[in-house]
MARBA-617849 format. One line per field, with one value per residue: x, y, z of N, C-alpha, C in turn; residue in one letter. Coordinates in pm, 1 decimal. Example, Ala and Ser with C-alpha at 12.3 -4.5 7.8 and 13.67 -1.06 7.14 Angstrom:
% residues 2
n_c1 <- (1319.0/1285.0) .
n_c2 <- (-569.0/-225.0) .
n_c3 <- (780.0/708.0) .
ca_c1 <- (1230.0/1367.0) .
ca_c2 <- (-450.0/-106.0) .
ca_c3 <- (780.0/714.0) .
c_c1 <- (1320.0/1290.0) .
c_c2 <- (-330.0/3.0) .
c_c3 <- (780.0/787.0) .
r <- (A/S) .
//
This chain:
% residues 81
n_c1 <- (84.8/58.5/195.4/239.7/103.1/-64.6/73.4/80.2/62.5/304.9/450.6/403.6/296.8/-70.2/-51.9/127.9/28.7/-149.4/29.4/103.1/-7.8/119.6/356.6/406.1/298.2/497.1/739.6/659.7/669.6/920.4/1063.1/982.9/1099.0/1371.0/1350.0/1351.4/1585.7/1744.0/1670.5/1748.1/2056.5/2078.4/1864.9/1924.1/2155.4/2079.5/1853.1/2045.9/2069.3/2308.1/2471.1/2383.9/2125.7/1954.0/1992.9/1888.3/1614.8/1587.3/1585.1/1418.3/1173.4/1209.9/1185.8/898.1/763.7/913.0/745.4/495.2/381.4/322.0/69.7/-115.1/-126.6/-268.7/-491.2/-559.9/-636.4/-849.6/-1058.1/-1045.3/-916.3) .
n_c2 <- (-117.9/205.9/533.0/725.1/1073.4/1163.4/1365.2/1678.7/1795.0/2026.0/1865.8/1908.7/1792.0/1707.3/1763.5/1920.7/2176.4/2282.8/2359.0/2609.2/2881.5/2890.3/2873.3/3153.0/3285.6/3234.9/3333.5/3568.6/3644.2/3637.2/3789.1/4028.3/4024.4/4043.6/4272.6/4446.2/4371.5/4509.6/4786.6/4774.1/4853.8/5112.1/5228.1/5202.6/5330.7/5580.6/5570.6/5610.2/5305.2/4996.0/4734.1/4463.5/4523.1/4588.4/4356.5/4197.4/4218.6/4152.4/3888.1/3818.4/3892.2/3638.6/3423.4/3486.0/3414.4/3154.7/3033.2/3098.5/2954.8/2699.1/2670.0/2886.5/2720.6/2495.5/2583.4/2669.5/2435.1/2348.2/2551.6/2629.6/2715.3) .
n_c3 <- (0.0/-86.1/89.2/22.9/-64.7/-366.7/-650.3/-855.1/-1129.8/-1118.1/-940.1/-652.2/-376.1/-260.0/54.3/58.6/12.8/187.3/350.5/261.2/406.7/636.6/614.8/468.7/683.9/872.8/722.0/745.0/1004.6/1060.2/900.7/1039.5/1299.6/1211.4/1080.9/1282.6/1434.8/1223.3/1332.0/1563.6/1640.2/1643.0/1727.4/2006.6/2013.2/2065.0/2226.8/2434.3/2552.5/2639.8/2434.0/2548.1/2697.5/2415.1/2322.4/2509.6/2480.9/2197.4/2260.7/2453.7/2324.7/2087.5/2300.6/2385.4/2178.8/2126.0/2324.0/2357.8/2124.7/2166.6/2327.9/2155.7/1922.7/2040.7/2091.8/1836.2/1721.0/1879.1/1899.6/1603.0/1287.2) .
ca_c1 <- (0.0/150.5/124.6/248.4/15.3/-42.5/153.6/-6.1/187.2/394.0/516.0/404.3/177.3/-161.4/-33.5/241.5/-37.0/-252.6/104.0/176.8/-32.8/192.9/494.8/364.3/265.9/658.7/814.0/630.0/701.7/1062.2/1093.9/960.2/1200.1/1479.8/1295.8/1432.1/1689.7/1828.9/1720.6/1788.9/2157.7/2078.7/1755.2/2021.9/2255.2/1954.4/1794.4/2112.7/2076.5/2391.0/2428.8/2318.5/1998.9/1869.5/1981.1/1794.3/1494.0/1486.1/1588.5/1246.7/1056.3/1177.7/1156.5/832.2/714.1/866.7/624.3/331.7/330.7/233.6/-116.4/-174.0/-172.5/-356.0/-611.3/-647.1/-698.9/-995.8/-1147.8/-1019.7/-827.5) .
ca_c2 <- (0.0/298.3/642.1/867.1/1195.9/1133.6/1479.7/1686.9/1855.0/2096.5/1825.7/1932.9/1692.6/1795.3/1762.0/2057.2/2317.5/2316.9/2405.7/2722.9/2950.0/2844.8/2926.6/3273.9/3341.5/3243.1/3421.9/3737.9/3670.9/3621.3/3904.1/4131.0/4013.1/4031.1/4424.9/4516.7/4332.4/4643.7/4927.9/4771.1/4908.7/5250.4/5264.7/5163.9/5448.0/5704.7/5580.6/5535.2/5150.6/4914.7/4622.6/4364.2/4526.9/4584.3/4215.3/4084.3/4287.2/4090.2/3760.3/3819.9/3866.4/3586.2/3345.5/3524.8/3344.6/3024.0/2995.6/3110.7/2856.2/2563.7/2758.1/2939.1/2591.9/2420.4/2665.4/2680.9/2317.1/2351.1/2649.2/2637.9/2820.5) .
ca_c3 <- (0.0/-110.9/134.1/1.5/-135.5/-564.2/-675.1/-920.8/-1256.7/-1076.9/-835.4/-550.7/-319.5/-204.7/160.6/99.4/-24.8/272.0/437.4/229.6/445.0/754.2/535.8/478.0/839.0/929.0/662.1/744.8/1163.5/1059.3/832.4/1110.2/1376.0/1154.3/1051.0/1446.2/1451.5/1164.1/1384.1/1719.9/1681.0/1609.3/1862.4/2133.5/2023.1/2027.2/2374.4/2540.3/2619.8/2633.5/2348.3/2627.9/2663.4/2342.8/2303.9/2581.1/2436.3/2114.9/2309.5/2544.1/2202.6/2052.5/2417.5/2379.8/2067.6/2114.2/2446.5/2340.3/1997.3/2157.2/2360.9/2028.9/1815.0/2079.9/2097.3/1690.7/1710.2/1957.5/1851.6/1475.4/1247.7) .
c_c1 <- (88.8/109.8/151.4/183.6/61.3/31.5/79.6/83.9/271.8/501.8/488.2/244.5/67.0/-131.6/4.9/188.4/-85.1/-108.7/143.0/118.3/54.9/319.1/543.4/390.3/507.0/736.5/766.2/689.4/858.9/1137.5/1075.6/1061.1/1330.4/1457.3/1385.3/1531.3/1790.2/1822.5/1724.3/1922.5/2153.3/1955.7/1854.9/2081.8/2158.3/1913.8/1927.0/2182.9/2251.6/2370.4/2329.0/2198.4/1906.5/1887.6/1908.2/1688.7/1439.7/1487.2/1430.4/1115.8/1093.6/1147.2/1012.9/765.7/749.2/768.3/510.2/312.4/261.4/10.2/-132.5/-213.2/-256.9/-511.6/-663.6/-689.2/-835.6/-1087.2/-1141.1/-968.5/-901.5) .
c_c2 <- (123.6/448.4/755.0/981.6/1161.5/1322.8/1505.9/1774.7/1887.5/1974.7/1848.8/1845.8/1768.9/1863.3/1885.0/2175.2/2331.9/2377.4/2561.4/2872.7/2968.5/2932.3/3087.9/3319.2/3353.1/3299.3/3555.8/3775.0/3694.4/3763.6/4016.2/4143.9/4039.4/4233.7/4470.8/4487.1/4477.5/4759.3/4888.2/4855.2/5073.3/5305.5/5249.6/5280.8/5546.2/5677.3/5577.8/5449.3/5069.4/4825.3/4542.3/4377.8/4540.7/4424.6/4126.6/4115.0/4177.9/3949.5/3732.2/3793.4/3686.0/3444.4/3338.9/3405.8/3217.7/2963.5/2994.0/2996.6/2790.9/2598.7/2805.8/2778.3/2537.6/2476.9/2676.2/2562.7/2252.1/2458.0/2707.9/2770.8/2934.1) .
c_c3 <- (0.0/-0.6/170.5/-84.6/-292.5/-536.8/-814.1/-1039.7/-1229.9/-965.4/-735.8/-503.0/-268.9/-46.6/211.3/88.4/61.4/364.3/405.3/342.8/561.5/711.4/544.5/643.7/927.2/834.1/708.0/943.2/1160.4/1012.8/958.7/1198.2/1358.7/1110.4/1211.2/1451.9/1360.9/1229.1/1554.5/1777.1/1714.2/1703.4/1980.9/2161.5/2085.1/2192.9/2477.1/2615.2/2576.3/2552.6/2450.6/2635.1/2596.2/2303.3/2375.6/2574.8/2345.9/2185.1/2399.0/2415.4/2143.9/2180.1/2403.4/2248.4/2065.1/2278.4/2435.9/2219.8/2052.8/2260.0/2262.6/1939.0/1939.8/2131.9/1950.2/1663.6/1813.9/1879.4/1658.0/1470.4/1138.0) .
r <- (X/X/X/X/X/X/X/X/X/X/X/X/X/X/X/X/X/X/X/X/X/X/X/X/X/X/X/X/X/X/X/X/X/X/X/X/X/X/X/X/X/X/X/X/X/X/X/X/X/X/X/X/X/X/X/X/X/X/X/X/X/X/X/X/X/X/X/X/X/X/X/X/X/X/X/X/X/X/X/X/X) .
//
């Protein structure tokens, strides 16, 4: 028994399209994080702050996001997406 997804002209399995929205959502979270990450140096200079603390700024954001994933997915899988 074969089980793996039939693939459709382009090659790509049905399985991998229902993933592209996901894709999106983490390219655009990534892009943003990586958006501060360019004026973190220059907000630092401007307020003041020491490297360490604009570093443990974005380190809180991203701590921040990998904590909350798994209550966010287990809440879109109760209450849908």
């Amino acid at each position: 028994m074969n089980s793996i997804p039939p693939h459709d002209a382009a090659g790509v399995n049905s399985a991998s399209r229902g993933l592209a929205p996901l894709y999106v959502a983490n390219l655009v979270c990534s892009m943003g994080m990586m958006g501060f990450v360019v004026v973190a140096g220059p907000l630092a200079d401007g307020l003041g702050l020491a490297a360490w603390q604009i570093g443990a700024s974005a380190t809180a954001g991203g701590l921040g996001w990998v904590l909350a994933s798994r209550p966010w997915g287990r809440a879109a899988d109760q209450r849908g997406r």
